[in-house]
Every structure is written in C-alpha cells, then in structure tokens.
Backbone as a chain_set.jsonl record, in Angstrom:
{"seq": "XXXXXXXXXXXXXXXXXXXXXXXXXXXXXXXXXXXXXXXXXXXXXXXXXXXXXXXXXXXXXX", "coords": {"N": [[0.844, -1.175, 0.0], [0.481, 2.366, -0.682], [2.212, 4.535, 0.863], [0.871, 7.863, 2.198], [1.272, 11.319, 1.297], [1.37, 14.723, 2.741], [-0.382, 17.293, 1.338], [0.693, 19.478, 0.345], [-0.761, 22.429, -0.129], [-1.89, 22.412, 2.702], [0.282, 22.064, 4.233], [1.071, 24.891, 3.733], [-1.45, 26.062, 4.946], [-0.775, 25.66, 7.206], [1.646, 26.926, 7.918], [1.233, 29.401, 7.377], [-1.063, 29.961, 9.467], [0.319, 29.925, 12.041], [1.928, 31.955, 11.788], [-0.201, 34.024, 11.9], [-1.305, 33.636, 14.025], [0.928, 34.321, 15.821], [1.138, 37.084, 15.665], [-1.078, 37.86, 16.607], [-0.803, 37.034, 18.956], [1.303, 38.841, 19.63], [-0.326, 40.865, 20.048], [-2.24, 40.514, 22.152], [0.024, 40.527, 23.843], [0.674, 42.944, 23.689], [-1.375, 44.346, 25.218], [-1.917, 43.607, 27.614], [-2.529, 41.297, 28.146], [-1.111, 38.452, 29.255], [-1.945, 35.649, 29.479], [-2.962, 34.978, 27.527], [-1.506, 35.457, 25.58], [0.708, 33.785, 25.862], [-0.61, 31.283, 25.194], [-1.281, 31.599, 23.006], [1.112, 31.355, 21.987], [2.136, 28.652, 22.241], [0.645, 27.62, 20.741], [1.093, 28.602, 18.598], [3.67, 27.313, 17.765], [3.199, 24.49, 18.294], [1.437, 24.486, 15.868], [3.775, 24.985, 13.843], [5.509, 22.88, 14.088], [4.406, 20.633, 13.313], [4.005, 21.776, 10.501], [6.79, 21.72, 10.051], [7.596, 19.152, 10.343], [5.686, 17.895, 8.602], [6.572, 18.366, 6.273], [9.172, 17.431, 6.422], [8.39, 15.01, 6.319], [7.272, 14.548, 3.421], [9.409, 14.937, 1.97], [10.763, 12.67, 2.332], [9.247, 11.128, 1.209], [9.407, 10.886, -1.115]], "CA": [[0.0, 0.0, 0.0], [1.392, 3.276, -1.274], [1.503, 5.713, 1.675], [0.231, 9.24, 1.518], [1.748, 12.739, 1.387], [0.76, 15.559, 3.163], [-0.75, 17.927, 0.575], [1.659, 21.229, 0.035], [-1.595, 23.675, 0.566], [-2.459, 22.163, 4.443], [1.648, 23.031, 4.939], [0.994, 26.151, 3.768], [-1.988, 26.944, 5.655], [-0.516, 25.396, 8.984], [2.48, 27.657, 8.464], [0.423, 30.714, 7.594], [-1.896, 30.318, 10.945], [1.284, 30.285, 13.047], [2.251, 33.068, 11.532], [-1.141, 34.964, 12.208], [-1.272, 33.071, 15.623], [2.294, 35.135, 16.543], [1.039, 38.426, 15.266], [-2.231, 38.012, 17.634], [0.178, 36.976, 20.286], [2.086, 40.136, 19.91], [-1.575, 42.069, 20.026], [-2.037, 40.371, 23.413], [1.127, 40.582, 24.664], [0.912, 44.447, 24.156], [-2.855, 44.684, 25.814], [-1.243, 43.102, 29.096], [-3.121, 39.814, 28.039], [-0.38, 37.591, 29.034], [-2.1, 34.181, 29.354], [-3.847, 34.724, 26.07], [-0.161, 35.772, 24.385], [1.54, 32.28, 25.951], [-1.201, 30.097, 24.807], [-1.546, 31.721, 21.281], [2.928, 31.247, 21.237], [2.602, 27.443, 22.452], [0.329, 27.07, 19.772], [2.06, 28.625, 16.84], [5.312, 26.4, 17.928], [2.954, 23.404, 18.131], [1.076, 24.327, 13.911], [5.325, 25.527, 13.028], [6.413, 21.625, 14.146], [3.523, 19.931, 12.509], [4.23, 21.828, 9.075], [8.224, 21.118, 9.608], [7.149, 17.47, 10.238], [4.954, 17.523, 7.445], [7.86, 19.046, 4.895], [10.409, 16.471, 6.34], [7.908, 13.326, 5.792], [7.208, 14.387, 2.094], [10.697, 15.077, 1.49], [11.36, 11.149, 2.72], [8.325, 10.137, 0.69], [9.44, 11.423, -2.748]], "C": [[0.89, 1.24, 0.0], [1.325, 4.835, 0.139], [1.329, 7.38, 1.414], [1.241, 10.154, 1.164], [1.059, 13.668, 1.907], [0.4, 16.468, 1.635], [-0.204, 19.331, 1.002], [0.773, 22.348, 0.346], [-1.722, 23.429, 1.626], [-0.812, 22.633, 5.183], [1.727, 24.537, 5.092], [0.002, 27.025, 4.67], [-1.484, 26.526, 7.272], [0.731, 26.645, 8.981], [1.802, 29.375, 8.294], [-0.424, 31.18, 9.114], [-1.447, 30.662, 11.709], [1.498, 31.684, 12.713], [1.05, 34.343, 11.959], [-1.252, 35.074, 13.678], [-0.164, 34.128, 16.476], [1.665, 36.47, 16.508], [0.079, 39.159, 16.454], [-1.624, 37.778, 18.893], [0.408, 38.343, 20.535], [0.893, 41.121, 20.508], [-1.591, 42.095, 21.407], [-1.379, 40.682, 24.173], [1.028, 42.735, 25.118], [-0.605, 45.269, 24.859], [-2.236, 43.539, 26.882], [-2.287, 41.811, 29.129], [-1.943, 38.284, 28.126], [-0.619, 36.189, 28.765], [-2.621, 34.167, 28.028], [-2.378, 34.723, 25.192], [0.569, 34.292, 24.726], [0.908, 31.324, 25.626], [-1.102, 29.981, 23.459], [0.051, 30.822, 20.745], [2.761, 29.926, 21.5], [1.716, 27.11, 21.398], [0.111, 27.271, 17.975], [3.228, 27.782, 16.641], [4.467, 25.365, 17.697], [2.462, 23.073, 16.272], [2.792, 24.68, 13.151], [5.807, 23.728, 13.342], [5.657, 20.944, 13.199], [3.967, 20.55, 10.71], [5.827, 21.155, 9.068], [8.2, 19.819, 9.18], [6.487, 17.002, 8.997], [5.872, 17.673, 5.934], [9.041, 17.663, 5.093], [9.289, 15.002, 5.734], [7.688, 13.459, 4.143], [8.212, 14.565, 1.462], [10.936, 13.495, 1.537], [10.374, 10.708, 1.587], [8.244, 10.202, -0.907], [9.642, 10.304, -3.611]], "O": [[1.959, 1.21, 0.611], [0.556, 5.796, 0.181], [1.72, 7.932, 0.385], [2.223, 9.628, 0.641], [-0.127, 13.589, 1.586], [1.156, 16.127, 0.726], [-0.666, 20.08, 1.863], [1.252, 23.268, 1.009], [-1.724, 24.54, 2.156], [-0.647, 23.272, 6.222], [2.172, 25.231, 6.006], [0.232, 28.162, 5.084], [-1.857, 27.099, 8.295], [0.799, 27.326, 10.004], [1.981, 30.296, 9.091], [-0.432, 32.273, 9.68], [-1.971, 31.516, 12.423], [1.165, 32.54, 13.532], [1.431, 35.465, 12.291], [-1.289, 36.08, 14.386], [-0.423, 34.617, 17.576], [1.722, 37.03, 17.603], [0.183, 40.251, 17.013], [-2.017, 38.399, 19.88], [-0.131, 38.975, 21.443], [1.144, 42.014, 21.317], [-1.211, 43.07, 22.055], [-1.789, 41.135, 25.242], [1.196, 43.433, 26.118], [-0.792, 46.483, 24.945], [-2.296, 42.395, 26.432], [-2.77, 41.442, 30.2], [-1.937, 37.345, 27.33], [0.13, 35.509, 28.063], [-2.647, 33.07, 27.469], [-2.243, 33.995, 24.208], [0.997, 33.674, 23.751], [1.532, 30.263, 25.636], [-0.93, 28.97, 22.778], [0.243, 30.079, 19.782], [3.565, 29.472, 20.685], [2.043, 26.007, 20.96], [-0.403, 26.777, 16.971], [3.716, 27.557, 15.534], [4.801, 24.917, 16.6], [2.789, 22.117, 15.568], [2.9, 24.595, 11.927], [6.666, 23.382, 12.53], [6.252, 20.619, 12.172], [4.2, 19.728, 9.824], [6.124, 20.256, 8.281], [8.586, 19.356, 8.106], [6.701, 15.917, 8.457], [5.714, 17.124, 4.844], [9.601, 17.068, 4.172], [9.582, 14.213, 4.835], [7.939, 12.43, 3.516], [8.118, 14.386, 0.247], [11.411, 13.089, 0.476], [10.815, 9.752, 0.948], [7.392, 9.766, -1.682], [9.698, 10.467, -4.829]]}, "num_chains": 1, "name": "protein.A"}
C-alpha cells in the first residue's frame, strides 16, 4: 500500500496560521493579556512543528 503525502496547501496553511497566531500573540502581549499571548505562542510552535514534520515526511516520501 502506497503511503500518503501531506498535501503542500495544508503546509501552507498550517504555516500561515502560526504566523497569524504570533502576530495576535504580539496584540495580546501588548494589551497586558499575558495568558492569552503564551497560549496563542505554544500554539504557533505546536502548527510551526507539525508543518516542519509535514515538509520532512514528504521530502522522505518522494
């Protein structure tokens, strides 16, 4: 059985969200919302590993 590939647009939008995810961090961070700015950052690091992960497995799966 031939296994999958992640599909190149779901990398792109996981690394785009992080990227929005940080920005809204920063918003927080500067409206003295700290717990909202450390949840948003643990979960742009968690959609930034998942795309890396997703770039290294289709790199292996070429």
């Amino acid at each position: 059985m031939k296994k999958a590939k992640i599909h190149p647009l779901t990398i792109v939008s996981l690394i785009i969200s992080a990227i929005a995810m940080v920005t809204y961090a920063y918003n927080q961070f500067n409206n003295h919302k700290l717990t909202h700015g450390f949840i948003l950052i643990v979960l742009a690091i968690l959609l930034s590993a998942l795309a890396f992960s997703g770039m290294i497995i289709n790199h292996k799966r070429q």
